[in-house]
ZAMARGU-4260 file (C-alpha; in steps of 0.2 Angstrom, whole numbers, plus 5000, padded with zeros to 4 digits):
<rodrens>
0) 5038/5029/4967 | 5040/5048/4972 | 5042/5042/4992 | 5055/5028/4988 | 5064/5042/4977
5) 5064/5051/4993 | 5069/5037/5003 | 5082/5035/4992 | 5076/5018/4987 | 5078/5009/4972
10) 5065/5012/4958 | 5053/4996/4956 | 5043/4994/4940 | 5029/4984/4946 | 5028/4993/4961
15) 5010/4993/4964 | 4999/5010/4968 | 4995/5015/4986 | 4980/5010/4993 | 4971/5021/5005
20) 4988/5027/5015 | 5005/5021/5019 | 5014/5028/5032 | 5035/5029/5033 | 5044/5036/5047
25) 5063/5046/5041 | 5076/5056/5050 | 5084/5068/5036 | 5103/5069/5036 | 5107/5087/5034
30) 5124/5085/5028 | 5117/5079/5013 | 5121/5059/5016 | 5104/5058/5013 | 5087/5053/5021
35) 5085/5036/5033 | 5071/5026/5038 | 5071/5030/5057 | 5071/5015/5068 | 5054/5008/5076
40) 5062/5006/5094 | 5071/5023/5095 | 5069/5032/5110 | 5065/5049/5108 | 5065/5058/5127
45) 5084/5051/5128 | 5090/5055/5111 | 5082/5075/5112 | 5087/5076/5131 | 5104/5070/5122
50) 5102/5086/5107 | 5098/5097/5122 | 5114/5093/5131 | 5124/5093/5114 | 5115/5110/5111
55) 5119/5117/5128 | 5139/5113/5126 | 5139/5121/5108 | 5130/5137/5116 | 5145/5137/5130
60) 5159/5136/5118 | 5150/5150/5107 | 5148/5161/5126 | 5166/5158/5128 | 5174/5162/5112
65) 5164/5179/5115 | 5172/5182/5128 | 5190/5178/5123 | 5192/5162/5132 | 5204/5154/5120
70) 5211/5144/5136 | 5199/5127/5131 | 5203/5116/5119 | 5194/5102/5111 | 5194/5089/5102
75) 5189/5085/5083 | 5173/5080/5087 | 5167/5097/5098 | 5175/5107/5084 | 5164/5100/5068
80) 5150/5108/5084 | 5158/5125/5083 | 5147/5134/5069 | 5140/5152/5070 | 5125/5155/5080
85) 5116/5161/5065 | 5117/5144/5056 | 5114/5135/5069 | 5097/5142/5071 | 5092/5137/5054
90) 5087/5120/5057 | 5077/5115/5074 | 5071/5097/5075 | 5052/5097/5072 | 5050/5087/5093
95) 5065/5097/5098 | 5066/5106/5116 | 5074/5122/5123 | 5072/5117/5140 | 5081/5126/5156
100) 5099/5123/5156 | 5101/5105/5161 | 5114/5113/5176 | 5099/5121/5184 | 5095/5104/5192
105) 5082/5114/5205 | 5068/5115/5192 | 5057/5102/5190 | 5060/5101/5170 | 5079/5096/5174
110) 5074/5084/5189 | 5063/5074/5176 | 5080/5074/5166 | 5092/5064/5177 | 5086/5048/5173
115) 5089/5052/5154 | 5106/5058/5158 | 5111/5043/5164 | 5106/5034/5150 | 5120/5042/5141
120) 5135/5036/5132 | 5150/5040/5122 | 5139/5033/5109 | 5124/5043/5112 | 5132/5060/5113
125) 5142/5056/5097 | 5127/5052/5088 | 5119/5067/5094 | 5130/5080/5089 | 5130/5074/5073
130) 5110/5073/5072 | 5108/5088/5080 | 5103/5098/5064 | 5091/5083/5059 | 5076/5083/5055
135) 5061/5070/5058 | 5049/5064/5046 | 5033/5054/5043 | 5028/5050/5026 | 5011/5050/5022
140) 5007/5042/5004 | 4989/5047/4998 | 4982/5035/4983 | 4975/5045/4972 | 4960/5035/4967
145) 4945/5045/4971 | 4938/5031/4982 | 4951/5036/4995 | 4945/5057/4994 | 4930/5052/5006
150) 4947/5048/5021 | 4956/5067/5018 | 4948/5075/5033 | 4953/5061/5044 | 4973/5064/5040
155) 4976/5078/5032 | 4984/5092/5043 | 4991/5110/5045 | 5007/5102/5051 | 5016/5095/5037
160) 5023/5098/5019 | 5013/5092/5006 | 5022/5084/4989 | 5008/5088/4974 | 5014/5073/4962
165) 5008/5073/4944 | 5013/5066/4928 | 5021/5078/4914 | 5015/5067/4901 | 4998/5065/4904
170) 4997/5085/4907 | 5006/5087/4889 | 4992/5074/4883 | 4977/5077/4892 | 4979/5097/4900
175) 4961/5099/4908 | 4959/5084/4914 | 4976/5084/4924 | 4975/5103/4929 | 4958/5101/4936
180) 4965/5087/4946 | 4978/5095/4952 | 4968/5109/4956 | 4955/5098/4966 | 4971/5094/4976
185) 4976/5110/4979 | 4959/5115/4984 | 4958/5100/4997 | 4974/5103/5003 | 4969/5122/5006
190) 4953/5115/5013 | 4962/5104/5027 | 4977/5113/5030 | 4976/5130/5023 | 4993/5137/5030
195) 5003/5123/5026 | 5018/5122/5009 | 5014/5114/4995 | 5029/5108/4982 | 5022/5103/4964
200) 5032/5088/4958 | 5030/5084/4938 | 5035/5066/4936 | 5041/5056/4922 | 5056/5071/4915
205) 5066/5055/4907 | 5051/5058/4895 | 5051/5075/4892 | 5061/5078/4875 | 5065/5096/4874
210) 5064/5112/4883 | 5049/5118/4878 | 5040/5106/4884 | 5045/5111/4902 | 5039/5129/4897
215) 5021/5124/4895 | 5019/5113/4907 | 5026/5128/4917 | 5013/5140/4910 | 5001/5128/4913
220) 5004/5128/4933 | 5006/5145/4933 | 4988/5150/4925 | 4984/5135/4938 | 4992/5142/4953
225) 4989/5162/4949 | 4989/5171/4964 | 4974/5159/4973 | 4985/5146/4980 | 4999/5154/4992
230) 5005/5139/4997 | 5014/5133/4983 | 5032/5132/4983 | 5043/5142/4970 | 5055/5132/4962
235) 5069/5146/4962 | 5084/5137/4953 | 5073/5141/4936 | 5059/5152/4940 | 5045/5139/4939
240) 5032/5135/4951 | 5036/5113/4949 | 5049/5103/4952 | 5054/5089/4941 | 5059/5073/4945
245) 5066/5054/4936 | 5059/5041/4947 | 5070/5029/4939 | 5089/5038/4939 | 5081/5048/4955
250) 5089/5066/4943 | 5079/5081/4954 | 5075/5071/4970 | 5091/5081/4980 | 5084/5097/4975
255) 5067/5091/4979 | 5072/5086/4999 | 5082/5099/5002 | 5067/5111/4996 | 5055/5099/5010
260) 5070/5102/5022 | 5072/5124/5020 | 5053/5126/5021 | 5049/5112/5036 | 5060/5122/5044
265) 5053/5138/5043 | 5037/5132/5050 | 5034/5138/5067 | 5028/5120/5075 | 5045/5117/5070
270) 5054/5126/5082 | 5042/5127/5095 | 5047/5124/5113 | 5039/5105/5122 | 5045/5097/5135
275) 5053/5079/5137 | 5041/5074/5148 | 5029/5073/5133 | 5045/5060/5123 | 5041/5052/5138
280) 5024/5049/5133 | 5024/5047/5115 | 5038/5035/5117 | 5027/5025/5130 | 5010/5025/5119
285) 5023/5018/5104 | 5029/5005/5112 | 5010/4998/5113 | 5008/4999/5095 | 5005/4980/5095
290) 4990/4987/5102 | 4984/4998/5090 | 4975/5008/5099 | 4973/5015/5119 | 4957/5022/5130
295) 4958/5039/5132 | 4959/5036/5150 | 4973/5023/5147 | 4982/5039/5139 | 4979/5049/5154
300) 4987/5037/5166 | 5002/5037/5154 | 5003/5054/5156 | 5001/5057/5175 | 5016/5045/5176
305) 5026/5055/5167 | 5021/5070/5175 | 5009/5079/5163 | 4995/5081/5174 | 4990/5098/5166
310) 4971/5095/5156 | 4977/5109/5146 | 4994/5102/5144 | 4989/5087/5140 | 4977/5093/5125
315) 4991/5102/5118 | 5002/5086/5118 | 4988/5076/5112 | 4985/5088/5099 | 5003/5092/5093
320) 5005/5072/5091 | 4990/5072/5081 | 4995/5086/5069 | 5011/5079/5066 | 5005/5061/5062
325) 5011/5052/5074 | 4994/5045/5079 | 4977/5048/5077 | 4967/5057/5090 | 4950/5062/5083
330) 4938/5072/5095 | 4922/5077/5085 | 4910/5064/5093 | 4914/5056/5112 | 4917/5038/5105
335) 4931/5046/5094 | 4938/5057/5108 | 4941/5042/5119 | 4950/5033/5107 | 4968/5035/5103
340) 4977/5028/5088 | 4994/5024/5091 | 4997/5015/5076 | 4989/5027/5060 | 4994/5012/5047
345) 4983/4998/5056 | 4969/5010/5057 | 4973/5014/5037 | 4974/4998/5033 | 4960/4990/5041
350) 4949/5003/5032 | 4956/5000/5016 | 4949/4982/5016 | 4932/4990/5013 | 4933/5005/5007
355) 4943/4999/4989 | 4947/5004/4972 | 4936/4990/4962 | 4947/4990/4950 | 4964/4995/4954
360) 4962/4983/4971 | 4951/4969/4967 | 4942/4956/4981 | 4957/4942/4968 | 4969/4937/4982
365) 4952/4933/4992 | 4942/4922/4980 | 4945/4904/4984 | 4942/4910/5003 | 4927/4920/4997
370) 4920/4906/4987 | 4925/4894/5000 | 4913/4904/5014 | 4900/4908/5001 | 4903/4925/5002
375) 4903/4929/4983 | 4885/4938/4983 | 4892/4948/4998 | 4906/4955/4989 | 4895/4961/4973
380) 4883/4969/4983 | 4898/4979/4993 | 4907/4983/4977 | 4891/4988/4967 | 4880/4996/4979
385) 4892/4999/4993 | 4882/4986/5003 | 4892/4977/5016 | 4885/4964/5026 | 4891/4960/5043
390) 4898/4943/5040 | 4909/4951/5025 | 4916/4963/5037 | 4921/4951/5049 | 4930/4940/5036
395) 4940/4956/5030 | 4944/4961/5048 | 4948/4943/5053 | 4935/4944/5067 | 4947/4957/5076
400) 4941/4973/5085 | 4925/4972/5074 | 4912/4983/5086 | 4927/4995/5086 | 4930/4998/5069
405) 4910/4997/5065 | 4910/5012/5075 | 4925/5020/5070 | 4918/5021/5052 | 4901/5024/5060
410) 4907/5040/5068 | 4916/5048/5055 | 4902/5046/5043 | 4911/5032/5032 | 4899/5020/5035
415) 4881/5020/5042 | 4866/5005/5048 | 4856/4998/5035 | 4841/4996/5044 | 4824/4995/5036
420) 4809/4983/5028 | 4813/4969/5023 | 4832/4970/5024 | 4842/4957/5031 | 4849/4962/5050
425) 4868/4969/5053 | 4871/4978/5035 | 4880/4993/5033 | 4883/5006/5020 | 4897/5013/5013
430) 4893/5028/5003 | 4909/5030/4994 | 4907/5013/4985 | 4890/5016/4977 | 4898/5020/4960
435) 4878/5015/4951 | 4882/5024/4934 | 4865/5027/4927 | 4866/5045/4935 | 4882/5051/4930
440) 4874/5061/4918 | 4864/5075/4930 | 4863/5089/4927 | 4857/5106/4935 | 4844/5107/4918
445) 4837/5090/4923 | 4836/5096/4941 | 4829/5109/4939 | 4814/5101/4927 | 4809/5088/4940
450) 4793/5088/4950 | 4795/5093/4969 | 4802/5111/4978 | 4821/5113/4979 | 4831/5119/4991
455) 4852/5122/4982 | 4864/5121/4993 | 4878/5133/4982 | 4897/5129/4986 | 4906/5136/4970
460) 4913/5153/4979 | 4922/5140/4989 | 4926/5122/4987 | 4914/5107/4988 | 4927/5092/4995
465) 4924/5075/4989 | 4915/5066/5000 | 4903/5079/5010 | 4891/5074/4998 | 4890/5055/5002
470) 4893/5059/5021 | 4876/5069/5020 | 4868/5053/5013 | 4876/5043/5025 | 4867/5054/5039
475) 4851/5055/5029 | 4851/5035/5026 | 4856/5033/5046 | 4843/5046/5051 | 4829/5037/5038
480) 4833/5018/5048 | 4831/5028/5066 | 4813/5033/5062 | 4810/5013/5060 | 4798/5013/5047
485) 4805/5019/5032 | 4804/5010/5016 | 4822/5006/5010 | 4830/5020/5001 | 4836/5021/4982
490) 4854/5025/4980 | 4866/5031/4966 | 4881/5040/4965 | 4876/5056/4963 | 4857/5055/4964
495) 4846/5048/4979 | 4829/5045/4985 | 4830/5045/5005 | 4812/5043/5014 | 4810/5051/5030
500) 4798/5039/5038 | 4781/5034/5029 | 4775/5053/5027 | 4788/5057/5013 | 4804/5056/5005
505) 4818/5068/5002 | 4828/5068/4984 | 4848/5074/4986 | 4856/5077/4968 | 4875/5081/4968
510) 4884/5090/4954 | 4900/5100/4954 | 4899/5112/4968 | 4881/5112/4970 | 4868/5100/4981
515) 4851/5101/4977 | 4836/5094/4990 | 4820/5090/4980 | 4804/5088/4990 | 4790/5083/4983
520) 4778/5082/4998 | 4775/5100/5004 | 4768/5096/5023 | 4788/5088/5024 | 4798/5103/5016
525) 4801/5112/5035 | 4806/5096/5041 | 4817/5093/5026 | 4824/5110/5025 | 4829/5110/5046
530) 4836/5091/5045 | 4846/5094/5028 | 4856/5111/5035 | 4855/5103/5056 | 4867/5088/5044
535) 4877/5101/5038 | 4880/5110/5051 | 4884/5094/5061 | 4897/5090/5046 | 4905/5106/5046
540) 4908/5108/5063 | 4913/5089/5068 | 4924/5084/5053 | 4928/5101/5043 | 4932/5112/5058
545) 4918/5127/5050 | 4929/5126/5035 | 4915/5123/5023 | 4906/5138/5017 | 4890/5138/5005
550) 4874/5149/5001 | 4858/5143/5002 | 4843/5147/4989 | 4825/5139/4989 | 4814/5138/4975
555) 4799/5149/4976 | 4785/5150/4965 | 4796/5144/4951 | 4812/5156/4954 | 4826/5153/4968
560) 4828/5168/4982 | 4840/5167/4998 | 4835/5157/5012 | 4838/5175/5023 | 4823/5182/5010
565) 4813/5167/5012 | 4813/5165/5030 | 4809/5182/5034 | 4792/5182/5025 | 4792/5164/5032
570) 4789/5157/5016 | 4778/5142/5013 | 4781/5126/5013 | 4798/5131/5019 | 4793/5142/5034
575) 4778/5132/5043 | 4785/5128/5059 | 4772/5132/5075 | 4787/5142/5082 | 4796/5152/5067
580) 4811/5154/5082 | 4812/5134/5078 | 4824/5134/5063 | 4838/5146/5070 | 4835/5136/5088
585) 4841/5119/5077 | 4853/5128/5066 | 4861/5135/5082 | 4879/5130/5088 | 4871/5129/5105
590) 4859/5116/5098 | 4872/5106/5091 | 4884/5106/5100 | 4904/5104/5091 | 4904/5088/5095
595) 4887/5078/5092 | 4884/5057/5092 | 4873/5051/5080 | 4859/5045/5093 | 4860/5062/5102
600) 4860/5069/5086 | 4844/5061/5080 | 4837/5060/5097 | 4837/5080/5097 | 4828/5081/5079
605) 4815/5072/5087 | 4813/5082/5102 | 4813/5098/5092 | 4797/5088/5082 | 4807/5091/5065
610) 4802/5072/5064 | 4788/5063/5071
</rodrens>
């Protein structure tokens, strides 16, 4: 509801909640007529060659006046140009250019130009002076069930502005359960995108009946916020640190965008200089969204016709488009990096067929299909166990761009084979869809009480992210069906029982901010000990850029002590590796790598003897 408010859309009842992500493209209006949906078939090298040209006229009339030429006149159209040089540095387009002077027609940069120069008419020009102030947008919409938590590190980004949308009421009803949502938020936004704004937005004020009210669920934030989260935006109209908002009369939304609009433009990807050789680009990847997605090397010819031939250029384009959403480019395995996305919602919306809210978004509008094909069996076992067979895939994804997608998912740890005894062949699991109940109730006493050694993995200084947790079982339960003969694990939701081959099996519990490794076999502890932080390390690096910081402690004749203690007296069963330099050689970045495929992944372990 929040983005149609911003949209200025009218406000719809039994609109239904966002699933996964949906993605709207806006151009603001800065003289306050409001925000626009911008159009799919715009061309963006033309228009900002167009605002550079536009710009350079204002910055001559400006020169001149300077200088007493009083001589020229203009028209009513160059006059609403003629502000002070002061305000019109304010606002800079977030793609926006200050290229040489297009009169300089000797430099490459202005050579490129002349073809969009043609392009121009009255029309154009017009249009550009009056959007030279705008600013471009794309709107992100995160569901807020926790099923979608697992996808943050995929979209969110340092460049952008992030709405933090709660409901007043439920704060005024339920406190600690809101607040610790919105501080989970806060703390995954800081996480993914530490440097960027964050505006609190308390919906549902047609409900609110007093003033008081407001005060508390000021105080509220403001024991929330303290002086740990930065980011957050101060609502200086009343001294607060939220904004409030009416979806359905749309009272506060005007304040709200021009609050996205002053701090979006004090961000310094804002105003940073590119060139329209790179509109060029972005505007020829667009216009093959009806493929959804391009080769790497498909990108690169792209490129080279439009004259970016730099490598180091071209990463910098490719990464600036990928900040600011405009596709997806992820590069932490090879199979990633060679794809580009360069239509983010087909992406979304092909990974929200599987990865579902069961009970926000049901299998319903699929059920005579799914009873049809027999398939009935297949859905409980993906919605129960998050088991999905390969046939239930294909139906979802209508047989298109299957293998694609498999590894897609495979690769960013969303999904992972299924392979062991007696299991059917082509099943997958989605991790984030095991919701088995019958362990919700762990706890650190319990932990601590079962048989085996344990190794704690301690997060709480920091942040544990939703999601690292079942992307470490993903790798155990990938890692388990490489070995080729281990029994089939024992998954629930925060408690599982993963066997490393026949020799063995590993036991990882989850409870807030803390992992635990419980290993009941001591001849398999190194092992289990190198493979569990080689995992972590691999997730750190490849899909949390080293955000994620954590203390280690191993249980030792009943007592935990730090891994540094422990591994200098070389401990047993912890320490009993042939080589003692083994451990920091599998830790090492070197080892690793930043940017590590499974199979290579796994294939190393075993070369290192950390698995037989």
């Amino acid at each position: 509801a929040t983005a149609r408010s911003l949209l200025g859309q009218p406000f719809v009842s039994s609109w239904e909640s966002t699933i996964g992500v949906q993605l709207t493209q806006t151009k603001t209006k800065t003289n306050r007529t409001g925000w626009a949906m911008a159009s799919e078939d715009e061309n963006n090298a033309v228009e900002l060659a167009a605002r550079v040209a536009v710009t350079n006229l204002f910055q001559n009339d400006v020169a001149q006046k300077r200088n007493g030429d009083s001589a020229s006149s203009h028209d009513d159209e160059s006059d609403s140009l003629q502000q002070s040089p002061k305000k019109q540095k304010l606002i800079t387009p977030p793609l926006d250019v200050k290229p040489p002077y297009l009169k300089r027609v000797e430099t490459d940069e202005s050579k490129y130009l002349k073809p969009d120069i043609q392009q121009y008419t009255e029309t154009l020009l017009v249009q550009a002076k009056k959007e030279r102030n705008c600013l471009n947008f794309c709107i992100w919409d995160y569901g807020g069930q926790e099923v979608f938590y697992t996808m943050h590190h995929l979209f969110l980004t340092q460049y952008g502005v992030y709405l933090l949308v709660f409901n007043m009421q439920e704060l005024l009803n339920d406190g600690p359960k809101c607040l610790e949502n919105l501080k989970f938020w806060l703390l995954s936004i800081r996480i993914h995108a530490q440097e960027a704004p964050v505006i609190i937005v308390g919906t549902f004020f047609d409900m609110i009946s007093n003033q008081d009210q407001l005060i508390l669920i000021n105080d509220c934030l403001k024991s929330l916020v303290g002086n740990d989260f930065s980011q957050v935006v101060r609502n200086q109209q009343n001294d607060s640190v939220f904004f409030a908002l009416d979806n359905r009369t749309g009272s506060g939304i005007e304040t709200i965008r021009s609050m996205i609009e002053r701090v979006t433009t004090h961000q310094k990807y804002v105003n940073r200089h590119v060139s329209v050789r790179w509109m060029h680009c972005l505007d020829a990847m667009l216009k093959q969204r009806n493929k959804s997605h391009l080769s790497l090397d498909e990108v690169k010819e792209i490129a080279m016709s439009k004259l970016v031939t730099s490598s180091d250029e071209f990463d910098e384009m490719m990464h600036m488009f990928h900040e600011l959403g405009l596709l997806i480019h992820l590069k932490s395995t090879e199979t990633l990096r060679n794809v580009v996305i360069t239509n983010p919602q087909w992406l979304i919306d092909q990974i929200t067929k599987v990865i579902r809210d069961p009970v926000v978004h049901k299998f319903d509008n699929f059920d005579s299909e799914i009873t049809e094909r027999e398939m009935a069996s297949d859905v409980q076992n993906l919605t129960n166990n998050g088991i999905a067979s390969r046939d239930l895939l294909e139906y979802l994804w209508r047989k298109q761009n299957v293998p694609f997608l498999l590894e897609i998912m495979r690769e960013t740890l969303l999904l992972s084979d299924w392979n062991f005894e007696n299991v059917s062949k082509n099943m997958y699991l989605v991790p984030s869809l095991n919701r088995d109940v019958d362990n919700i109730g762990l706890s650190e006493v319990g932990i601590c009480k079962a048989n085996g050694r344990k190794c704690l993995l301690d997060f709480s200084e920091t942040f544990l992210p939703v999601g690292v947790f079942q992307r470490l079982v993903t790798l155990f339960v990938a890692f388990s069906g490489n070995i080729g003969n281990s029994p089939e694990p024992s998954l629930g939701y925060r408690d599982c029982k993963i066997w490393l081959g026949r020799k063995g099996f590993v036991r990882l519990c989850n409870i807030p901010s803390k992992i635990f490794m419980i290993v009941e076999e001591e001849n398999i502890a190194s092992n289990s000990l190198s493979v569990l932080l080689s995992m972590l390390r691999r997730l750190n690096e490849g899909l949390l850029k080293t955000k994620l910081k954590w203390k280690i402690s191993l249980e030792v004749d009943g007592s935990y002590v730090p891994y540094s203690v422990a591994k200098q007296g070389n401990v047993k069963p912890w320490f009993e590796f042939s080589d003692k330099s083994d451990v920091d050689d599998i830790l090492s970045s070197k080892a690793l790598g930043k940017t590590v495929d499974l199979n290579g992944f796994f294939e190393y372990l075993k070369a290192r003897r950390v698995v037989s």
